[in-house]
Phi, psi and omega in degrees: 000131170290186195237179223239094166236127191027045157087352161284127179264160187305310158282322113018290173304308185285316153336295196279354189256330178272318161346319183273004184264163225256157172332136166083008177289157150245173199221091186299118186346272199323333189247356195251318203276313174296318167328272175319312184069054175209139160327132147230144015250165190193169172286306195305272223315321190313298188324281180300290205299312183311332172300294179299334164304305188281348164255332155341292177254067149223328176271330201237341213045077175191152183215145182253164162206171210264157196231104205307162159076329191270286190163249189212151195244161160255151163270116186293163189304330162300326187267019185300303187297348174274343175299322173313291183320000000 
């Protein structure tokens, strides 16, 4: 289950911070691991990101991808279809 911070669940939390960075920013394990308050890599962090990925493009229209070594980048509304593919 995801878990619960001051009534908010984490992924949620996390949705709204990358919702606020501007296309092609990234966003680093490490500050995705303090956001959340979950270990990376671990499963719950796997967890809460795939969560926050589906409200990403269901709240925001917006989508990340991963960035080896680094974390996650946003993706512009152009580079969407490749993300599909």
């Amino acid at each position: 289950m995801n878990e619960v911070i001051q009534n908010k669940k984490k992924s949620e939390i996390l949705a709204e911070k990358i919702n606020a960075l501007k296309y092609g920013e990234i966003i680093s394990h490490k500050t995705i691991s303090l956001i959340i308050e979950e270990k990376y890599p671990s499963n719950k962090y796997t967890s809460t990101i795939a969560k926050a990925r589906k409200i990403l493009l269901k709240k925001y229209i917006k989508t990340i991808e991963y960035i080896d070594g680094d974390g996650y980048r946003v993706v512009s509304p152009d580079d969407f279809v490749n993300q599909s593919l």
